[in-house]
C-alpha positions in Angstrom: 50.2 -223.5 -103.3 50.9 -221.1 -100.6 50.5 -222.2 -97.0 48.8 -219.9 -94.7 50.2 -217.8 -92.8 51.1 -218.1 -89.4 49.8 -215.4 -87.7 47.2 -211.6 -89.5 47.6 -209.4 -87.2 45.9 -205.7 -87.8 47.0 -202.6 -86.2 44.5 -200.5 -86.3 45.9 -196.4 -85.0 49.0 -197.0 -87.6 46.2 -198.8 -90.4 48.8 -201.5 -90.6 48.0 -205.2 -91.4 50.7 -207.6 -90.3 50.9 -211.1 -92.0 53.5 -213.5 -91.2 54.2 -216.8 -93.6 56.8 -219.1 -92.7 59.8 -217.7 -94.5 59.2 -213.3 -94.2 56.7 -211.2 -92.5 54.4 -208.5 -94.4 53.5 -205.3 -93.3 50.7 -204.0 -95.5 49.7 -200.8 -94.9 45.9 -200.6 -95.5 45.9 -197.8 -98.7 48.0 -200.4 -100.9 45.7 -203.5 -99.6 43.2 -201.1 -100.7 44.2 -200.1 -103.8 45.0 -203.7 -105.3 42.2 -205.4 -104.2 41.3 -208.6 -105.7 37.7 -207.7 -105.8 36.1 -207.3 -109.1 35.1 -203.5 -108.5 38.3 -202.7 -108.8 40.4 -205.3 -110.6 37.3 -205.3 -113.5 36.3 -208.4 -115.3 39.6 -208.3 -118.1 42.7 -207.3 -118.8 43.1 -203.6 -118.5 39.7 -202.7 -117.3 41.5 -201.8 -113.2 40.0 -199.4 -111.6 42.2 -196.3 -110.0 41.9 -196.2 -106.5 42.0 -192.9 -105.5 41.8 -190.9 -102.0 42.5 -193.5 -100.0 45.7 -192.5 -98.0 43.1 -192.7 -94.3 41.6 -195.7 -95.1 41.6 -198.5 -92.4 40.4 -202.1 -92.0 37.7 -203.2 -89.4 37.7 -206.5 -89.5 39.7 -209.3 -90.8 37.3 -212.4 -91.4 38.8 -215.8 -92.0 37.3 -217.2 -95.5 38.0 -221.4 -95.6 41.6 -221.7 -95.2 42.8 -220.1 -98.1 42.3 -217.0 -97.7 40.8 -213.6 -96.0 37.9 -210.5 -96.6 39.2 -207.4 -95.5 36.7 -205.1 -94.4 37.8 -201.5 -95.2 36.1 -198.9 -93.2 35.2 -196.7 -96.6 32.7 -199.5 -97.2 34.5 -201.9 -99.3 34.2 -205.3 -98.6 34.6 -207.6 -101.6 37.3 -209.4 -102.7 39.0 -212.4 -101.5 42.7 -211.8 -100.5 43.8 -215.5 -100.9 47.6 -216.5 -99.2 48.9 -216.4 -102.7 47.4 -212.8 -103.7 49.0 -211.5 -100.0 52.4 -213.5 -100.6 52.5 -212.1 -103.9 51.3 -208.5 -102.8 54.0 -209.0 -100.3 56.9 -209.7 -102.5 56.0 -207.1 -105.0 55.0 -204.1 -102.7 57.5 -201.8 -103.8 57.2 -202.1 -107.6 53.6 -202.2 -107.2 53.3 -199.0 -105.4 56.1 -197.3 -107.4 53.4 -198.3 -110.5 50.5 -196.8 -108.2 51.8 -193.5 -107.9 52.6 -193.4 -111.4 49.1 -194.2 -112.6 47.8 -191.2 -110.0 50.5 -189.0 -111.6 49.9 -190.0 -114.8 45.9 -189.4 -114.2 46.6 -186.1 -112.6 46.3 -187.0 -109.0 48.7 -186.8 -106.0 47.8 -188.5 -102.5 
């Protein structure tokens, strides 16, 4: 289990969310927060069914709102607001940011998109 982290902090003019855990420090822009949400309306209901995100290079956060202690709801400034971002979906978002937005902009390629 991931402990939380130690200090979310979001910079809203550069639409960067900050999230330090005890061992490295994140800094998510808010497109690829975004774009892999948790939430269902994106993510679907089974394997395969995730939604392309697409437009979203402006989007921002507006609020950050603590959920338990386990994890966060982002509130994106487009109007999306569901999804939980638990300290184990941002560790791993964290960890695997490159890769996953290396596959991003191959799925808008591949769909005939460019950001």
């Amino acid at each position: 289990m991931q402990q939380p982290p130690s200090e979310i902090k979001l910079h809203k003019q550069s639409r960067i969310l900050e999230v330090r855990f005890v061992d490295r420090t994140f800094k998510f822009p808010c497109e690829y927060l975004r774009v892999y949400s948790p939430s269902a309306e994106v993510r679907g209901h089974g394997v395969g069914e995730t939604k392309l995100e697409i437009n979203k290079q402006n989007v921002g956060i507006t609020a950050v709102e603590p959920v338990g202690n386990y994890a966060v709801k982002l509130i994106f400034d487009d109007g999306h607001n569901t999804g939980l971002y638990s300290w184990e979906t941002l560790y791993d978002l964290g960890v695997n940011q490159a890769r996953n937005w290396q596959h991003y902009l191959e799925r808008l390629a591949a769909a005939g998109y460019a950001r």
